[in-house]
Z-matrix of the N, CA and C atoms (Angstrom, degrees):
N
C 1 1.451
C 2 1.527 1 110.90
N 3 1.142 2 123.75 1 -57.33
C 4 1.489 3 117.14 2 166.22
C 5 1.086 4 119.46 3 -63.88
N 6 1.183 5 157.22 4 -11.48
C 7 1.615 6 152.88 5 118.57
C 8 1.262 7 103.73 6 -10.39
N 9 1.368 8 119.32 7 -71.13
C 10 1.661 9 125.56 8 -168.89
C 11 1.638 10 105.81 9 -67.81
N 12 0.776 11 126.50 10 -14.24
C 13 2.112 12 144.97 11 -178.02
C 14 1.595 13 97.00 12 -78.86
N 15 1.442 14 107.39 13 -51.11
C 16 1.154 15 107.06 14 -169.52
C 17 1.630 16 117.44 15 -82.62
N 18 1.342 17 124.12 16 -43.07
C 19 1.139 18 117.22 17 158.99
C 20 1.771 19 129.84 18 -40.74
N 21 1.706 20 96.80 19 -53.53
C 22 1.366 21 94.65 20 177.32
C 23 1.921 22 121.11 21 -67.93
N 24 1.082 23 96.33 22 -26.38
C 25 1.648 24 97.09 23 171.51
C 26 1.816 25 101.80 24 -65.08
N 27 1.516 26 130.64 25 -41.61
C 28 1.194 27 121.56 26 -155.01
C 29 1.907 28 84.56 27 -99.83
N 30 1.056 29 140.77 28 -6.35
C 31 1.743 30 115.07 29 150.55
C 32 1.484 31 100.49 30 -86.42
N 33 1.239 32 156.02 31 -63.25
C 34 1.613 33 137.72 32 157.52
C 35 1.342 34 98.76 33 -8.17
N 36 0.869 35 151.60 34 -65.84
C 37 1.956 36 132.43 35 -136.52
C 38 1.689 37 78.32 36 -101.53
N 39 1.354 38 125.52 37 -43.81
C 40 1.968 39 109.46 38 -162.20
C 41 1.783 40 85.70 39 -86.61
N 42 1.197 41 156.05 40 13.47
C 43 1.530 42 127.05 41 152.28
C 44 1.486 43 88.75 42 -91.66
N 45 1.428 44 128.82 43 -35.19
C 46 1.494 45 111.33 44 172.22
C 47 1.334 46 138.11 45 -14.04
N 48 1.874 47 86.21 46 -76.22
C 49 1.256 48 110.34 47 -174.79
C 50 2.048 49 116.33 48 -71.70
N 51 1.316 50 95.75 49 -21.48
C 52 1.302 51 101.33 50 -173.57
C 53 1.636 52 106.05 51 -90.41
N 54 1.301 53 119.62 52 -9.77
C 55 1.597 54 101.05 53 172.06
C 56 1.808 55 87.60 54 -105.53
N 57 1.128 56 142.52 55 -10.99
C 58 1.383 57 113.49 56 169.97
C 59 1.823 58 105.24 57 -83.16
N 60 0.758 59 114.29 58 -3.44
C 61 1.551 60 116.05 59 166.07
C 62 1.458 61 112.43 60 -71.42
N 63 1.206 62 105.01 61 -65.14
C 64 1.686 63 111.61 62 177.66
C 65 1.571 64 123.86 63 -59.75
N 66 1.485 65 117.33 64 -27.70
C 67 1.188 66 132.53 65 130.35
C 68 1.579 67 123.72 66 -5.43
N 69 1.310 68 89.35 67 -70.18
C 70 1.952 69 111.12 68 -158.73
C 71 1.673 70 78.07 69 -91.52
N 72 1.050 71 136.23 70 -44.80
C 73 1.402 72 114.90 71 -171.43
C 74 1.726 73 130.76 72 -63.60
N 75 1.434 74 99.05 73 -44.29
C 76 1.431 75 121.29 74 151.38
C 77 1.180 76 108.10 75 -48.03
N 78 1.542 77 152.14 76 -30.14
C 79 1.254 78 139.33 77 -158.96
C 80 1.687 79 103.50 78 -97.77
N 81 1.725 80 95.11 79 -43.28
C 82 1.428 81 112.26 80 178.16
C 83 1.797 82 102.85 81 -53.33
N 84 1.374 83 137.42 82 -76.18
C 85 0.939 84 129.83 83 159.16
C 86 1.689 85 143.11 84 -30.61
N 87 1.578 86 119.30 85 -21.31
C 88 1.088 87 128.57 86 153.25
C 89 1.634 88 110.99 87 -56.89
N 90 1.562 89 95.94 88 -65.54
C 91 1.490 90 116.10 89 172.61
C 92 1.653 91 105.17 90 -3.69
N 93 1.498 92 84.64 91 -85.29
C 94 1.529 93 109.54 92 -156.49
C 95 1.637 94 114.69 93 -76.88
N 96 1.410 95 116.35 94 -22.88
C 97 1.644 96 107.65 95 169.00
C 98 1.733 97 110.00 96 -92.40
N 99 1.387 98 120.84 97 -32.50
C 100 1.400 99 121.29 98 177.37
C 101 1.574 100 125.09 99 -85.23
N 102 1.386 101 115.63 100 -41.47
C 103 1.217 102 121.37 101 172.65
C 104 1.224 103 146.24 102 -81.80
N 105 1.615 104 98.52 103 -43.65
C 106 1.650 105 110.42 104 174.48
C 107 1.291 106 101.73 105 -58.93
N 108 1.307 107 124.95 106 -61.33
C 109 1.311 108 127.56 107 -151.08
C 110 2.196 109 100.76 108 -40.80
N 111 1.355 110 98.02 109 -29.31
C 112 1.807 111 88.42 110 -158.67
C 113 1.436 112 100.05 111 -92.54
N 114 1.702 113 122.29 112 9.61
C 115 2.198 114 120.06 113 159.29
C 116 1.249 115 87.06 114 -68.41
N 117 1.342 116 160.71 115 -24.35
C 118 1.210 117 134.21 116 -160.48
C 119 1.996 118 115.48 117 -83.24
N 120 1.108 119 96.47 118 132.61
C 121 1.433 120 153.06 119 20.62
C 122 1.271 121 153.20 120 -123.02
N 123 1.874 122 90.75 121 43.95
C 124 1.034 123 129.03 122 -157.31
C 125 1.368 124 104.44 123 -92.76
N 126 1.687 125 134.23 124 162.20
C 127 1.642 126 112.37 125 166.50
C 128 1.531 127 108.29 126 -111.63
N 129 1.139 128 92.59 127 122.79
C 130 1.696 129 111.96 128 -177.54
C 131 1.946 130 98.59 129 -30.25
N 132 1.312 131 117.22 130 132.84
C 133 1.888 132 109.68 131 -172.32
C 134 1.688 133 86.31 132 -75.87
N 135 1.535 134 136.71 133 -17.32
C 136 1.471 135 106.07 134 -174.60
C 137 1.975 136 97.43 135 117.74
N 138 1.315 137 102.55 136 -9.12
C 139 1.783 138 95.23 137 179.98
C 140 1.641 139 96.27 138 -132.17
N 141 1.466 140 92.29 139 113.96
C 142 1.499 141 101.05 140 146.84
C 143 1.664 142 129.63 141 -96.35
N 144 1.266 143 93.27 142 135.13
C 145 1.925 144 87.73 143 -172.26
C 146 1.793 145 98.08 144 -118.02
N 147 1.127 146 101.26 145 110.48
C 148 1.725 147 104.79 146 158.39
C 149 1.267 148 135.87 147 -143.97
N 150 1.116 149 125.40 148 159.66
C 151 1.544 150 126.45 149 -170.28
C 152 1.388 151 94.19 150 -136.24
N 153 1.641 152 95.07 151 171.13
C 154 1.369 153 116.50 152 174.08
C 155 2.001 154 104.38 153 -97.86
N 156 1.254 155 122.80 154 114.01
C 157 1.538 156 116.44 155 -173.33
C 158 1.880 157 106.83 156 -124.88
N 159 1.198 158 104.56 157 148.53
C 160 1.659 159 108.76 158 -179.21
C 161 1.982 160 112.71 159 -114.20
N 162 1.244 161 97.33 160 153.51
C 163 1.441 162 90.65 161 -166.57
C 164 1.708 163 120.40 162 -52.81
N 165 1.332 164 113.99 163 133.00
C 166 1.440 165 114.04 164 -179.21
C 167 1.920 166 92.56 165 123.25
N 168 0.987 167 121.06 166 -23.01
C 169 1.717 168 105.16 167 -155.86
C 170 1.521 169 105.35 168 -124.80
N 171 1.514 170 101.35 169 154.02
C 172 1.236 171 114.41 170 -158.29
C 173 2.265 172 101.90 171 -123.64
N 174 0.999 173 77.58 172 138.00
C 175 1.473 174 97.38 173 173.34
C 176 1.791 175 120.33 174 -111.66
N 177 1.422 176 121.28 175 121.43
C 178 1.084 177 116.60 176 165.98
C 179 1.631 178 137.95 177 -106.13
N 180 1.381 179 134.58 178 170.33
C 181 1.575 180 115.00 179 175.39
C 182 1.357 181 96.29 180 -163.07
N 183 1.419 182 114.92 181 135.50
C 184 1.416 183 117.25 182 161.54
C 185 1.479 184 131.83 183 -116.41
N 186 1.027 185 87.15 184 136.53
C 187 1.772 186 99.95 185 -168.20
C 188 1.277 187 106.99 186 -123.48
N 189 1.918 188 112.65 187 167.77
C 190 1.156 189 112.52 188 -159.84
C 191 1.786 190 89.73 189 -121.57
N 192 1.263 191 116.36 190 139.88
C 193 1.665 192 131.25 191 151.83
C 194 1.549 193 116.70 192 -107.21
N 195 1.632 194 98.16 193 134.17
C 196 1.208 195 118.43 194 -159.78
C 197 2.002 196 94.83 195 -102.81
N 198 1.556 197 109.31 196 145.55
C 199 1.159 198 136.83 197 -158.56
C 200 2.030 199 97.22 198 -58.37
N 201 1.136 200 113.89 199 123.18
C 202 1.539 201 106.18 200 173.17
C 203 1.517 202 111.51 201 93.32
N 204 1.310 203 122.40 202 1.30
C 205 1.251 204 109.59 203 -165.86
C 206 1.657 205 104.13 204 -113.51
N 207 1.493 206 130.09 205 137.76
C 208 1.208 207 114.41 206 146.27
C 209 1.518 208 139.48 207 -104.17
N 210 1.732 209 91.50 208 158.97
C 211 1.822 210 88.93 209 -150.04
C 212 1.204 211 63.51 210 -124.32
N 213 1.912 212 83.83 211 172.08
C 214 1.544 213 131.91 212 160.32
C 215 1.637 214 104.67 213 -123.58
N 216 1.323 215 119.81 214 130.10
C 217 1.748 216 119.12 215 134.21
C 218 1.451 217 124.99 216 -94.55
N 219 1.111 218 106.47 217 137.80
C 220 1.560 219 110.98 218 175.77
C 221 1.502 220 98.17 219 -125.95
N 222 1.851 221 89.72 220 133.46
C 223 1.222 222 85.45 221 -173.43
C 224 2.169 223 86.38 222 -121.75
N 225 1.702 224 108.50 223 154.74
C 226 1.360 225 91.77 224 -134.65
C 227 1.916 226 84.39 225 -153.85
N 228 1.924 227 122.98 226 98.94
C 229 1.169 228 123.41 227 -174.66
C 230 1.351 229 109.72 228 -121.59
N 231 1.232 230 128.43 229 171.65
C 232 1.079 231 126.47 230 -163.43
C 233 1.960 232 90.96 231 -109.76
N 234 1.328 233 89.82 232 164.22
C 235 1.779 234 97.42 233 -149.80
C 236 1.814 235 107.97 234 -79.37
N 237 1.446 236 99.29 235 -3.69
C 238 1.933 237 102.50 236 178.46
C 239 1.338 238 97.70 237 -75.95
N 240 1.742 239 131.24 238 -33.20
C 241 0.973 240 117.44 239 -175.20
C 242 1.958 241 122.32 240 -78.49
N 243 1.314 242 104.48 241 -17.94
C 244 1.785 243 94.34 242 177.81
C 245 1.317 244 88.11 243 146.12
N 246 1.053 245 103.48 244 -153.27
C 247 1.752 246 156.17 245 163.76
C 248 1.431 247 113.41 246 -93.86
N 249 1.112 248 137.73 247 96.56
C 250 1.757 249 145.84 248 -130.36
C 251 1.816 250 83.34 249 -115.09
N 252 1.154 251 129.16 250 100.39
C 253 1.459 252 116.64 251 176.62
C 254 2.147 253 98.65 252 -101.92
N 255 1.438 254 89.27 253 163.04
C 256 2.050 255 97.50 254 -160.28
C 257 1.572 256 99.70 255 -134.56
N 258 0.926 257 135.21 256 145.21
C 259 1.004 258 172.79 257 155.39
C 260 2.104 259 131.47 258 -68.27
N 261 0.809 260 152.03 259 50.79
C 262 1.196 261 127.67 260 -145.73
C 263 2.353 262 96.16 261 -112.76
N 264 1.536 263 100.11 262 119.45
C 265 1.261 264 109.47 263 -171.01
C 266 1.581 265 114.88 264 -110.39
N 267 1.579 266 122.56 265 176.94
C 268 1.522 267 109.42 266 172.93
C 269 1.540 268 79.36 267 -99.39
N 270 1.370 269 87.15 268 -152.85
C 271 2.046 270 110.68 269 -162.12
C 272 1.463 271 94.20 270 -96.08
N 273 1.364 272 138.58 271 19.15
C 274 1.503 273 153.92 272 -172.12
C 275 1.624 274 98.13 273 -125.07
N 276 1.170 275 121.20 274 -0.58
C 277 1.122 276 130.42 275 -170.99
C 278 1.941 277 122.30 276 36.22
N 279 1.550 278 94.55 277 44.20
C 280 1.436 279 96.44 278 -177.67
C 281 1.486 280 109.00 279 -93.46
N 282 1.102 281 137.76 280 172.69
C 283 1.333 282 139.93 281 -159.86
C 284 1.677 283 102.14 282 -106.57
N 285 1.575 284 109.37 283 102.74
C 286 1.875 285 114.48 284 161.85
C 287 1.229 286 107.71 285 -53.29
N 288 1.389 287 117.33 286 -64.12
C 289 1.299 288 148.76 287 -131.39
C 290 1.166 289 133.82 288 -135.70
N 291 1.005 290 142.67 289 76.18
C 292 1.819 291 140.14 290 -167.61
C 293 1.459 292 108.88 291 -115.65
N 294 1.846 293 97.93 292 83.41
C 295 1.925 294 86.68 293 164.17
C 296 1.491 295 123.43 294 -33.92
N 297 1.362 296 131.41 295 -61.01
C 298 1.077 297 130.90 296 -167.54
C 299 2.124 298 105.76 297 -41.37
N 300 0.866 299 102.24 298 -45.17
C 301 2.067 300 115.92 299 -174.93
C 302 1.672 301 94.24 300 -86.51
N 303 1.232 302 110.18 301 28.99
C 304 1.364 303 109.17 302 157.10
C 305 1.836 304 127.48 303 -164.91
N 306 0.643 305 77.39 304 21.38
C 307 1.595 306 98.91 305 169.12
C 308 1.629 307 115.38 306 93.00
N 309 1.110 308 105.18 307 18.73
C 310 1.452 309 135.51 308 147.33
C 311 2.101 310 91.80 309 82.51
N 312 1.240 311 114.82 310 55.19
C 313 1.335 312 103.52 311 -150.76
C 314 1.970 313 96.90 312 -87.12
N 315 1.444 314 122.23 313 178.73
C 316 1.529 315 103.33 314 -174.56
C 317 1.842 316 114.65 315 -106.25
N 318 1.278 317 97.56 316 37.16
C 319 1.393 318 115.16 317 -163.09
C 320 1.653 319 121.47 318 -167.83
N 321 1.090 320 110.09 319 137.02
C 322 1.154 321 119.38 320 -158.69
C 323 1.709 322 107.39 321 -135.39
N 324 1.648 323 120.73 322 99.22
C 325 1.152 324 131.48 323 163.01
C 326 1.484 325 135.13 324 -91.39
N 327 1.733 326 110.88 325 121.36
C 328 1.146 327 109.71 326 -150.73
C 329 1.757 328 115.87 327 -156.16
N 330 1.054 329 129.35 328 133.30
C 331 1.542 330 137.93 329 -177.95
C 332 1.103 331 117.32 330 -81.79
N 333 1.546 332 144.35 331 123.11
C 334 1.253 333 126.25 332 146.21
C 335 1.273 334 139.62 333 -95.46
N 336 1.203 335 131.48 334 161.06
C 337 1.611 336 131.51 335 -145.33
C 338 1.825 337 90.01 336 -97.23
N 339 1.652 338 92.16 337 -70.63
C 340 1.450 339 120.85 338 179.16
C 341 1.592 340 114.69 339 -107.41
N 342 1.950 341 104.51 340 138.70
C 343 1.321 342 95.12 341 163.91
C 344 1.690 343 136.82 342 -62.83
N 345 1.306 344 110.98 343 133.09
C 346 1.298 345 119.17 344 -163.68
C 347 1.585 346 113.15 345 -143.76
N 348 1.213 347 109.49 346 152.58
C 349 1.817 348 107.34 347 172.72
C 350 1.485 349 111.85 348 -112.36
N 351 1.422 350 126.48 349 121.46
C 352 1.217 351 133.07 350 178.72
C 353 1.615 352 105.52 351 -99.00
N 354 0.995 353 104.19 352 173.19
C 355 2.004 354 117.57 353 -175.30
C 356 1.308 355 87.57 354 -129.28
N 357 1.432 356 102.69 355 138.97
C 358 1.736 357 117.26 356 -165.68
C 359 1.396 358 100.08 357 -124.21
N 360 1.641 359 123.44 358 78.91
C 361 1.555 360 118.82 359 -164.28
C 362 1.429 361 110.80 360 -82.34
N 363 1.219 362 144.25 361 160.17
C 364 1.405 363 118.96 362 -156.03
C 365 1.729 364 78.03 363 -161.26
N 366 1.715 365 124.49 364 130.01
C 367 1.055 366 106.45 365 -166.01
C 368 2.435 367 98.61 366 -141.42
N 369 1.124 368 133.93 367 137.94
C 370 1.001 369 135.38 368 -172.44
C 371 1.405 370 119.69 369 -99.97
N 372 1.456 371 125.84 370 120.48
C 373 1.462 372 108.89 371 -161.85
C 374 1.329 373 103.73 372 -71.18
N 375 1.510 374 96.59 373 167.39
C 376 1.460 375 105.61 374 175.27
C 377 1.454 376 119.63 375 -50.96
N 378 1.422 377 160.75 376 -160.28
C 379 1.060 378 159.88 377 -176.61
C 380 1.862 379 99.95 378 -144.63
N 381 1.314 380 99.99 379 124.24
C 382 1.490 381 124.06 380 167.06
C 383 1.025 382 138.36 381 -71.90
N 384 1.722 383 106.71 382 -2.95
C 385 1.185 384 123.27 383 -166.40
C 386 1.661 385 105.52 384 -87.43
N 387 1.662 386 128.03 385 151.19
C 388 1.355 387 109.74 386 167.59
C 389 1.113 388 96.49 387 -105.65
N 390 1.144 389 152.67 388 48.92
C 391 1.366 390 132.01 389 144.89
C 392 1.263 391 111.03 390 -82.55
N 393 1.341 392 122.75 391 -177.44
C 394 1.674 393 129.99 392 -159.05
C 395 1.540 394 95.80 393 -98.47
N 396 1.181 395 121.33 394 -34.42
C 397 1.629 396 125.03 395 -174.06
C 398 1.587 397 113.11 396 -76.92
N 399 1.196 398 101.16 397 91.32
C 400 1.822 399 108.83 398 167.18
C 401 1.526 400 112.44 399 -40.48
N 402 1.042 401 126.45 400 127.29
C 403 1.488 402 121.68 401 163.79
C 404 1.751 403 107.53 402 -71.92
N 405 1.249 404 108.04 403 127.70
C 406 1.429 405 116.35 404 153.75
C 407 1.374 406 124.48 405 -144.47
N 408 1.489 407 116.46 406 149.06
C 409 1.351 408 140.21 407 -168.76
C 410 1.573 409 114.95 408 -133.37
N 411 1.367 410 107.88 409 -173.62
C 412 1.433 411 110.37 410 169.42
C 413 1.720 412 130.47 411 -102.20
N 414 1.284 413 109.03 412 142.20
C 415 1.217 414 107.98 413 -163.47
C 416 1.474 415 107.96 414 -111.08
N 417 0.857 416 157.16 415 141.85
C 418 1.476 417 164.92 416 -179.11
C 419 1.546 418 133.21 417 -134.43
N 420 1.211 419 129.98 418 123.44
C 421 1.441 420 144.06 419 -152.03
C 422 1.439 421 108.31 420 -124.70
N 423 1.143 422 139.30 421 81.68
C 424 1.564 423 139.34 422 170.89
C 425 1.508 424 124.85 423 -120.40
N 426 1.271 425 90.39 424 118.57
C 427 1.731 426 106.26 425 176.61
C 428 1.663 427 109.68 426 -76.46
N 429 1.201 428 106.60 427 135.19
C 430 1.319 429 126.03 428 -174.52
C 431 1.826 430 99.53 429 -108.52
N 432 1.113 431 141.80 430 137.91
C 433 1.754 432 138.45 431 122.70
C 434 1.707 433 126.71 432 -96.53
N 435 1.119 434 114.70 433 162.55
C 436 1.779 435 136.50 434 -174.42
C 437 1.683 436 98.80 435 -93.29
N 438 1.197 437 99.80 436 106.34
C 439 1.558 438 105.07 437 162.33
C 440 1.392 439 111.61 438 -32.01
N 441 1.270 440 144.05 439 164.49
C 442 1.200 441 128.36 440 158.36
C 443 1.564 442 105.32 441 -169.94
């Protein structure tokens, strides 16, 4: 009997591991045919940040911009979840940036004077749907800069 305990616990942990794999693979591939394409013509800084998020919830990240440089964020969801509206604040938590008070666009181009760290809040509307199953997908946050 524990023979059979043990097998079924070790296919439980390998469909585990194998749908959070396929997960991250699906995201990786969103990534790279839906998202990258819109840093251009900007150069990706080298960090992609994404999660898996369900309607209603918000993800944040803070990052630092360096004095003289211009950036882009793109902020970048997959289409079960909505219209992905962003936020971009200082460490006073005052508001840079509010897609929504601008036509809710998925990118945000911008100069800095002085180095500074902003919080990049990134938020998923609620879901309209009445069924019990939240839609969720992957969400993705990448800072772009301008050679210069």
């Amino acid at each position: 009997m524990k023979q059979i305990y043990s097998v079924k616990t070790i296919i439980a942990i390998g469909i585990l591991v194998f749908s959070t794999s396929l997960a991250n693979a699906q995201c990786n591939t969103f990534l790279k045919k839906k998202c990258m394409p819109k840093i251009q013509p900007f150069t990706l800084n080298g960090e992609v940040n994404t999660s898996t998020l369900s309607s209603g919830q918000k993800t944040s990240l803070n990052l630092t911009f360096y004095s003289g440089q211009d950036y882009r964020i793109v902020v970048c969801g997959q289409e079960q979840l909505g219209e992905l509206t962003f936020k971009v604040m200082d460490t006073d938590k005052k508001v840079v940036f509010d897609s929504q008070k601008n036509d809710s666009p998925d990118f945000w181009d911008f100069k800095v004077k002085n180095t500074q760290q902003f919080i990049v809040e990134v938020q998923v509307p609620e879901s309209e749907s009445t069924s019990s199953a939240l839609p969720s997908g992957c969400v993705s946050i990448m800072v772009g800069f301008k050679k210069g």
